[in-house]
MARROSE-307839 format. One line per field, with one value per residue: residue number from 1; x, z, y of N, C-alpha, C in turn. Coordinates in nm, 2 decimals, always signed. Last residue first. Layout:
N
num = c(NUM	...)
n.c1 = c(X	...)
n.c3 = c(Z	...)
n.c2 = c(Y	...)
ca.c1 = c(X	...)
ca.c3 = c(Z	...)
ca.c2 = c(Y	...)
c.c1 = c(X	...)
c.c3 = c(Z	...)
c.c2 = c(Y	...)
***
This chain:
184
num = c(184	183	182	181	180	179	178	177	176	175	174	173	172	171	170	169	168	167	166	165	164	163	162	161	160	159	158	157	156	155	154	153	152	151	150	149	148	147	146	145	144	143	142	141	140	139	138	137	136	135	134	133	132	131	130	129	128	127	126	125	124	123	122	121	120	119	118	117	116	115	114	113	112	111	110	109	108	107	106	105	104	103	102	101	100	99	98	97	96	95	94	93	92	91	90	89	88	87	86	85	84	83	82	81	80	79	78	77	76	75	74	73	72	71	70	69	68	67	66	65	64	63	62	61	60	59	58	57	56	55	54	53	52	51	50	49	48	47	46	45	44	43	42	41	40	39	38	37	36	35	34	33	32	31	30	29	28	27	26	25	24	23	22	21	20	19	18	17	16	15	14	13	12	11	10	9	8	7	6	5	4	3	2	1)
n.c1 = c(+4.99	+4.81	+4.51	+4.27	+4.13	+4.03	+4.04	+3.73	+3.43	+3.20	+3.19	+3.46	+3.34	+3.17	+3.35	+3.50	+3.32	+3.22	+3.51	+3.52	+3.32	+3.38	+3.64	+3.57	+3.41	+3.59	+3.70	+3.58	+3.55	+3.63	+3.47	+3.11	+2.78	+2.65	+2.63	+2.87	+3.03	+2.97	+3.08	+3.38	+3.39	+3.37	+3.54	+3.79	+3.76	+3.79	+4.09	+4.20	+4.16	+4.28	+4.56	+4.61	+4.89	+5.10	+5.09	+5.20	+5.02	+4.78	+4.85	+4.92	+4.64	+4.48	+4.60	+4.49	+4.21	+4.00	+3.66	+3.43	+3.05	+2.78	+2.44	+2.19	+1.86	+1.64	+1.37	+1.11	+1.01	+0.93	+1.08	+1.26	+1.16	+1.17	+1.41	+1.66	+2.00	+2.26	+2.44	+2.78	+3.04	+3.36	+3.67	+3.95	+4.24	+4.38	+4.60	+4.65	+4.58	+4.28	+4.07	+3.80	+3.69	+3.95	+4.13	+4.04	+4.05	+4.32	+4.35	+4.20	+4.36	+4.57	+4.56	+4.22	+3.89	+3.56	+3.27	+2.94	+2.65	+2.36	+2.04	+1.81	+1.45	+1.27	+1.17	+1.36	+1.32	+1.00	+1.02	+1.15	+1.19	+1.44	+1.60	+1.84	+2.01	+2.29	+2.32	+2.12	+2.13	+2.14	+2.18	+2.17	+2.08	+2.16	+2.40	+2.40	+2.30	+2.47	+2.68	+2.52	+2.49	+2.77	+2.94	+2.77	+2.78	+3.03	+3.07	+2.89	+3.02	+3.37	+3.63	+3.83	+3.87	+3.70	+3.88	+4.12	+4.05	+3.99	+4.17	+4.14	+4.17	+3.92	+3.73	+3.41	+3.11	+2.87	+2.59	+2.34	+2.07	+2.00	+1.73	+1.42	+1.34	+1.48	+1.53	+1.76)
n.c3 = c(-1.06	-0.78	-0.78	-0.81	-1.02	-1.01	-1.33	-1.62	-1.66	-1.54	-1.32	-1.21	-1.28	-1.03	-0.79	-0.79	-0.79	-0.52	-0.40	-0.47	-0.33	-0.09	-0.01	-0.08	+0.18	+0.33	+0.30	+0.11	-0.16	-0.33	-0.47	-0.50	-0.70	-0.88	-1.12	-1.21	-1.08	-1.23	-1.50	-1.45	-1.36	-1.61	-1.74	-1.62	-1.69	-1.98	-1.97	-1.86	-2.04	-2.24	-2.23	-1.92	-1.72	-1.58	-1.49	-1.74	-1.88	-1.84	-1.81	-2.09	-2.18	-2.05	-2.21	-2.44	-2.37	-2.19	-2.18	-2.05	-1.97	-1.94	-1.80	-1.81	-1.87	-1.90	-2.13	-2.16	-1.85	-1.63	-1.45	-1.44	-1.35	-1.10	-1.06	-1.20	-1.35	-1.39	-1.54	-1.47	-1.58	-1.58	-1.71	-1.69	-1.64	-1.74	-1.76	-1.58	-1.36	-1.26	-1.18	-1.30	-1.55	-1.66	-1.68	-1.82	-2.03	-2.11	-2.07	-2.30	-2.55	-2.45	-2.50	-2.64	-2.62	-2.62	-2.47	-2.41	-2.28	-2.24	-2.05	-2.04	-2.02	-1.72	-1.50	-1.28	-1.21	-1.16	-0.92	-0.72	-0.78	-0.67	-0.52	-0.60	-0.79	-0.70	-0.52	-0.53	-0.23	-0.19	-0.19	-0.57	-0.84	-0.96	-1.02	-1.19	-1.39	-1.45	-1.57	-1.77	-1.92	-1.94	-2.07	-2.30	-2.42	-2.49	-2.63	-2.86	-2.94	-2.84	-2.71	-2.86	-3.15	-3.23	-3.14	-3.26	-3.52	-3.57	-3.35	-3.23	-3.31	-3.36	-3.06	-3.04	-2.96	-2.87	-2.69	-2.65	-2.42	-2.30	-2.35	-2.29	-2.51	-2.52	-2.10	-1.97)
n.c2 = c(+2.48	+2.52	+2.63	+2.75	+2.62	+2.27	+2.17	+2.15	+2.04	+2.19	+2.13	+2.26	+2.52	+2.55	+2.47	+2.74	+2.89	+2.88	+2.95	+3.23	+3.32	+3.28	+3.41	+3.66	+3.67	+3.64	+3.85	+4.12	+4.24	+4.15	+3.98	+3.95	+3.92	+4.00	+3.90	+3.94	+3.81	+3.59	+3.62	+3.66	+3.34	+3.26	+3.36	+3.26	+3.02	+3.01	+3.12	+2.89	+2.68	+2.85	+2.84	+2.59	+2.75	+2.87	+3.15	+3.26	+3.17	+3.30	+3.60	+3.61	+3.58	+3.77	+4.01	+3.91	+3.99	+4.13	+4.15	+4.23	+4.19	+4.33	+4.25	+4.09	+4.10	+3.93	+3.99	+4.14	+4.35	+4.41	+4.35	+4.52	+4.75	+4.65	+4.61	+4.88	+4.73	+4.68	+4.53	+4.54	+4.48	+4.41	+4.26	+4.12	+4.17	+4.48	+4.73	+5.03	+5.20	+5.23	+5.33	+5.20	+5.30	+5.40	+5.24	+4.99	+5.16	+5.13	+4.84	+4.82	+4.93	+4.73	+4.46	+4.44	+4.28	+4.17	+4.18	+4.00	+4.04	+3.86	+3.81	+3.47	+3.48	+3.36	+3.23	+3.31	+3.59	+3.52	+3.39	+3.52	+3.86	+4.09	+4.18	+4.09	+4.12	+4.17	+3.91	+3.63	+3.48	+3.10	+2.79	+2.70	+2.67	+2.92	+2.84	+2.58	+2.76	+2.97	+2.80	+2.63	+2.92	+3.00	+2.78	+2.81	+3.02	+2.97	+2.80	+2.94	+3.15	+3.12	+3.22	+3.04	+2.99	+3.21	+3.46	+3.37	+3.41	+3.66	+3.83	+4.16	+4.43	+4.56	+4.43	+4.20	+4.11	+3.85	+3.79	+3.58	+3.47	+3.15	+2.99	+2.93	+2.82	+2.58	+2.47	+2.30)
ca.c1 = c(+5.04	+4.94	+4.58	+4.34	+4.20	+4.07	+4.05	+3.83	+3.57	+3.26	+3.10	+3.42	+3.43	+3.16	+3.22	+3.57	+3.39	+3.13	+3.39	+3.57	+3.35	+3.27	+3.65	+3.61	+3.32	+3.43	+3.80	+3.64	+3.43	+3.70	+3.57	+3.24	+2.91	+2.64	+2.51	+2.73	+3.01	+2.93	+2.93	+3.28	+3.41	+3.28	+3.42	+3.76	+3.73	+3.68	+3.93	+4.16	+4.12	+4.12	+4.46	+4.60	+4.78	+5.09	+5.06	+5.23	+5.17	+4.78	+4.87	+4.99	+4.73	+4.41	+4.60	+4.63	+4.25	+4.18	+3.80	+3.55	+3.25	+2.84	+2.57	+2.30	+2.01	+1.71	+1.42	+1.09	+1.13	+0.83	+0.97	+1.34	+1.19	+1.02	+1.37	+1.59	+1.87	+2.22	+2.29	+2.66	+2.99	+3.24	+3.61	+3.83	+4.20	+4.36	+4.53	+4.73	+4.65	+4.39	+4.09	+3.83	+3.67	+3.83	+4.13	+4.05	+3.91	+4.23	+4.42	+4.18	+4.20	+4.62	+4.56	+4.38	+4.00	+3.75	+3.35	+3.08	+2.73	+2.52	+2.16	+1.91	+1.57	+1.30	+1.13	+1.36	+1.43	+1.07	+0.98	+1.22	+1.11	+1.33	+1.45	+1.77	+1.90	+2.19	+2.28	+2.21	+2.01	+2.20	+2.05	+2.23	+2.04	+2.02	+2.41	+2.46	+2.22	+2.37	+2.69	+2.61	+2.41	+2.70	+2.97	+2.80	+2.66	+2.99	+3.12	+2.87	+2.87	+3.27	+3.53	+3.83	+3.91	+3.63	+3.78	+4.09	+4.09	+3.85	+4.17	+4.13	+4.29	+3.94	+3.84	+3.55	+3.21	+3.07	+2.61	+2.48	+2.10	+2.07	+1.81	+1.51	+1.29	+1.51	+1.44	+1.71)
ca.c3 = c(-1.14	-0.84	-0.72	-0.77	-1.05	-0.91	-1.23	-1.54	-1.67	-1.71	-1.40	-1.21	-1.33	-1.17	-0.85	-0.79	-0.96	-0.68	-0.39	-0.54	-0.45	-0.11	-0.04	-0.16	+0.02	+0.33	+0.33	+0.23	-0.01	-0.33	-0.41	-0.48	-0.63	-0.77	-1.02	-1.29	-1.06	-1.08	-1.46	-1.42	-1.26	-1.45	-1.80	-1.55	-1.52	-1.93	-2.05	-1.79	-1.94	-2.28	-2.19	-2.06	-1.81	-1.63	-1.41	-1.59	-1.93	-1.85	-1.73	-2.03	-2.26	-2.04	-2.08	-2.40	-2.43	-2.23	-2.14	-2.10	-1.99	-2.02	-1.84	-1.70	-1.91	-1.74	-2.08	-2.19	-1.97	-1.76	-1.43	-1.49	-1.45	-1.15	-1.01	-1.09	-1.38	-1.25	-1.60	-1.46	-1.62	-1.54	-1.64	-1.70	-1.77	-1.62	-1.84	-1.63	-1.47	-1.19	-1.20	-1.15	-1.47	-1.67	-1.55	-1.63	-1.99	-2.09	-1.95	-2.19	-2.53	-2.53	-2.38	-2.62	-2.69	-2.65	-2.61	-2.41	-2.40	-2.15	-2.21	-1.95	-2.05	-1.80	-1.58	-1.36	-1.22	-1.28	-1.05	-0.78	-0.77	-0.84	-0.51	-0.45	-0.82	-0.81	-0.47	-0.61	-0.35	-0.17	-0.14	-0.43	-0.76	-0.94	-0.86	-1.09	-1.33	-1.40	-1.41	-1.65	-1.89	-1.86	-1.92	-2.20	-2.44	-2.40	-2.60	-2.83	-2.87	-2.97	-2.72	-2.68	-3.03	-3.25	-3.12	-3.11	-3.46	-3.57	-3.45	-3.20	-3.26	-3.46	-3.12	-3.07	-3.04	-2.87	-2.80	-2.60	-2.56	-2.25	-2.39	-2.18	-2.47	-2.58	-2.26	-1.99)
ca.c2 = c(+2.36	+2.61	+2.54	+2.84	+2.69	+2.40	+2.18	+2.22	+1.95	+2.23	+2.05	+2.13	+2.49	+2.55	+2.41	+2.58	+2.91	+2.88	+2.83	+3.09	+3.31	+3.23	+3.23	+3.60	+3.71	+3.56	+3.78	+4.11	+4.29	+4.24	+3.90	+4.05	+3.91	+4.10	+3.85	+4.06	+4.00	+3.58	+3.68	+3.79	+3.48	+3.22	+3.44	+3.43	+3.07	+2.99	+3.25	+3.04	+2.72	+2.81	+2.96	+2.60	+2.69	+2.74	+3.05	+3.26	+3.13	+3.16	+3.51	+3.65	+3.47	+3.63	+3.95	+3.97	+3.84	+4.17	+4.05	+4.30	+4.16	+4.35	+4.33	+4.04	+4.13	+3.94	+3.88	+3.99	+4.31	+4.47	+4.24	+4.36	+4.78	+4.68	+4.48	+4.77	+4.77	+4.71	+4.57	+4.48	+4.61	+4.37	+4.38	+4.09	+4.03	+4.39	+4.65	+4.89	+5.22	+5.16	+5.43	+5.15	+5.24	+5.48	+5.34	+4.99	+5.10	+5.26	+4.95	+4.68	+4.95	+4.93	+4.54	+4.42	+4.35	+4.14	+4.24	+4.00	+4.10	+3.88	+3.80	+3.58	+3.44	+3.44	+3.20	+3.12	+3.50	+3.63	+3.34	+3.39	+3.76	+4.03	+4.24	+4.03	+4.08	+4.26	+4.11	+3.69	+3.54	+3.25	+2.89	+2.71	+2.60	+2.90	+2.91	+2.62	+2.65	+3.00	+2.90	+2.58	+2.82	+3.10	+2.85	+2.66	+2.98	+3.06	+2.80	+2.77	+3.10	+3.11	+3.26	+3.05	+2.89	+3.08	+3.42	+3.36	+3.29	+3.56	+3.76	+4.02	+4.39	+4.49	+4.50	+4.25	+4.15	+3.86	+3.91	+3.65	+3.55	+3.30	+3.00	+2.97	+2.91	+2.64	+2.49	+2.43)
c.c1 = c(+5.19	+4.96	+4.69	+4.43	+4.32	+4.15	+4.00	+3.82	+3.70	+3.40	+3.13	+3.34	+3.46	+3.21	+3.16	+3.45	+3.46	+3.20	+3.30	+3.61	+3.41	+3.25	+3.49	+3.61	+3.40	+3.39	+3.67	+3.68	+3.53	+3.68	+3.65	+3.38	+3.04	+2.77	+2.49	+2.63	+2.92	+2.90	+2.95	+3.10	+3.37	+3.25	+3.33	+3.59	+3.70	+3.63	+3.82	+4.08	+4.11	+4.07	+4.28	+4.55	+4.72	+4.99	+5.02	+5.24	+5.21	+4.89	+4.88	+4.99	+4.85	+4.55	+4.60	+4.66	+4.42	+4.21	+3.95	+3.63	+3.36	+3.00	+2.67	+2.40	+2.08	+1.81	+1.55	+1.19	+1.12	+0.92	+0.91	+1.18	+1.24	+1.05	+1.21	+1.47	+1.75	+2.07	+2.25	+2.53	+2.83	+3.16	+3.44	+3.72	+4.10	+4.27	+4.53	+4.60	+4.70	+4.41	+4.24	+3.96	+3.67	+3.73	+4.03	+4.08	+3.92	+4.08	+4.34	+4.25	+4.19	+4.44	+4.57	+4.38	+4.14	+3.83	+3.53	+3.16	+2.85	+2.60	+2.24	+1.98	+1.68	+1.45	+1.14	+1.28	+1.43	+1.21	+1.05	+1.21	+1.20	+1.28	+1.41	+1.64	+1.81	+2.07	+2.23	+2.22	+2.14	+2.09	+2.14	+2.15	+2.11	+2.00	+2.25	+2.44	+2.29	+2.27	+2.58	+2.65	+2.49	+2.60	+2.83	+2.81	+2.65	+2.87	+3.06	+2.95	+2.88	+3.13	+3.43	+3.67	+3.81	+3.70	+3.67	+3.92	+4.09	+3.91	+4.03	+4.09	+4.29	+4.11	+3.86	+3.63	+3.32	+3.06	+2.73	+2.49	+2.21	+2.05	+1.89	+1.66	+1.33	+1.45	+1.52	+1.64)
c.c3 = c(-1.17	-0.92	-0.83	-0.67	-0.99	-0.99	-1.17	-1.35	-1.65	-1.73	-1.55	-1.32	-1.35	-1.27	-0.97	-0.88	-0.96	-0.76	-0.50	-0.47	-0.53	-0.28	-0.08	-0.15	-0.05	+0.21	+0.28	+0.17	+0.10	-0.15	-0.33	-0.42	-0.58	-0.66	-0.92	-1.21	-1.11	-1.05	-1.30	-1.43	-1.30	-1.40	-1.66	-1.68	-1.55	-1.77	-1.98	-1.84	-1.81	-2.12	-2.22	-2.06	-1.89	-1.68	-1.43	-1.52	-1.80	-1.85	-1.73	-1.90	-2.14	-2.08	-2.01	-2.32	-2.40	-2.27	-2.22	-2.07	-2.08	-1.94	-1.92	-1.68	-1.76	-1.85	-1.99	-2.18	-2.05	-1.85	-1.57	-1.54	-1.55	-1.30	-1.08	-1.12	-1.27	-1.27	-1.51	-1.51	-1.58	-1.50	-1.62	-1.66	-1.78	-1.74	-1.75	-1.71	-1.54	-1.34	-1.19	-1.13	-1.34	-1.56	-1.55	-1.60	-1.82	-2.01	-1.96	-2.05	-2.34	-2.47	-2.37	-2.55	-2.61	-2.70	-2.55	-2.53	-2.36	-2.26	-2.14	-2.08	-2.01	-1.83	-1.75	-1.47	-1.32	-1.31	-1.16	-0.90	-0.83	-0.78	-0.64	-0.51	-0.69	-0.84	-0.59	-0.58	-0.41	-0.28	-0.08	-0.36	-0.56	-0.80	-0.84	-0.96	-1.22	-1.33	-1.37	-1.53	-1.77	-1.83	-1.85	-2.07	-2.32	-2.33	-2.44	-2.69	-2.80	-2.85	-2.81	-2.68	-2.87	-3.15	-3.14	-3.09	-3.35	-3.51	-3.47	-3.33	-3.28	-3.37	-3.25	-3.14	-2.98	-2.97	-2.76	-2.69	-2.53	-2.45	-2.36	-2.20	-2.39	-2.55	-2.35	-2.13)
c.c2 = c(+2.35	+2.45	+2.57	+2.72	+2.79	+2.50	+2.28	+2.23	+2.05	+2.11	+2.09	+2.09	+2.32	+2.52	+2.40	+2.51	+2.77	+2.88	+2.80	+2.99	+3.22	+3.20	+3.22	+3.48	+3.63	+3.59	+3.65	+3.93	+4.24	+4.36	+4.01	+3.99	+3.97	+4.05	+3.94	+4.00	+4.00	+3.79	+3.61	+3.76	+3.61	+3.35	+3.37	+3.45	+3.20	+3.01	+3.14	+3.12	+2.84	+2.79	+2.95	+2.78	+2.66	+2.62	+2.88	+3.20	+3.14	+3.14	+3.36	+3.55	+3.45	+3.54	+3.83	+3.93	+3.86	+4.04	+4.12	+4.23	+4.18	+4.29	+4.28	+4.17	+4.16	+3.99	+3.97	+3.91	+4.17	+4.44	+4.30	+4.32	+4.62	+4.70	+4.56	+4.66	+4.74	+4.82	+4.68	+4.57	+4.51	+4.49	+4.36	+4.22	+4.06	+4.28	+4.49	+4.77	+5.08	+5.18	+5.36	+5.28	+5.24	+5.41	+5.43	+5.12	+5.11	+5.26	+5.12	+4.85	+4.89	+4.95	+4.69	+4.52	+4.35	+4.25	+4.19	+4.09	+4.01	+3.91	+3.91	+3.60	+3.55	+3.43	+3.32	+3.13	+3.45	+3.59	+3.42	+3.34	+3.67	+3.91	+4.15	+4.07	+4.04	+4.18	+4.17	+3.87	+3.61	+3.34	+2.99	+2.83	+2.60	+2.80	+2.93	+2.68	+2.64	+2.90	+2.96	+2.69	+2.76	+2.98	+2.93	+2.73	+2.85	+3.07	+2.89	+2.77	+3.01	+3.11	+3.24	+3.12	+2.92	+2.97	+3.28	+3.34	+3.22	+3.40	+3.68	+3.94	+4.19	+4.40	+4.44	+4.35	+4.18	+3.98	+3.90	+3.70	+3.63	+3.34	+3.12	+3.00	+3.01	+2.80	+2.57	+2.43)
***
């Protein structure tokens, strides 16, 4: 990917989140990986992405993509999900797509994706749960919400979801993380 073609990411943070966390799990560089690699990725497979069907393939490929991310804890993270989705509890990842149309993308000089809400809290909680590293979990679930900011849905039905994570297996691979939805 050219420099030219470089995503443009924007991390802030709750004061809650340490600059510590943040340089371990969430730095640019870091993130800057996942999204590139998930976007080369699903560029190259033949599906059209739902928030973005109507945009030209060119306009797509030949424009840069930018993807907020903000951190915070679970006090902020649970008010969020119920303003949101209307579910009382502090969830790991939330996903706030661009959902800008396709005439309004093409007069843009570059593809904003939307906005992830990760609950780091969260993110820790489960990795302990389910026996992980937590580096490798913050880097599936940042897979997993921009697939949602593509338009994806694991939530559509039975097909949607295994299609989903089908792509996050895959991606995740070329980043050097197992299957994630294999019990350790």
């Amino acid at each position: 990917m050219s420099n030219s073609l470089l995503p443009t990411i924007d991390i802030s943070a709750s004061d809650a989140i340490t600059d510590s966390t943040l340089d371990q799990y969430y730095s640019l560089e870091h993130i800057q990986q996942v999204l590139t690699t998930t976007l080369d990725y699903m560029s190259s497979q033949p599906v059209d992405f739902p928030y973005f069907e109507e945009l030209a393939k060119d306009e797509w490929s030949q424009k840069p993509k930018e993807l907020s991310v903000y951190l915070t804890d679970s006090t902020e993270g649970r008010a969020l999900n119920l303003e949101a989705r209307d579910k009382d509890y502090a969830t790991n990842i939330l996903s706030y797509s661009s959902d800008l149309p396709a005439f309004i993308l093409t007069e843009m000089p570059s593809i904003p994706l939307g906005e992830l809400i990760i609950c780091h809290e969260v993110v820790e909680q489960q990795a302990a749960e389910q026996n992980k590293p937590i580096a490798e979990h913050a880097t599936h679930l940042l897979v997993h919400g921009i697939l949602h900011l593509l338009g994806f849905d694991h939530e559509l039905g039975q097909a949607e979801q295994d299609e989903m994570e089908g792509f996050e297996i895959a991606i995740l691979e070329k980043l050097g993380i197992g299957n994630p939805y294999i019990a350790r």
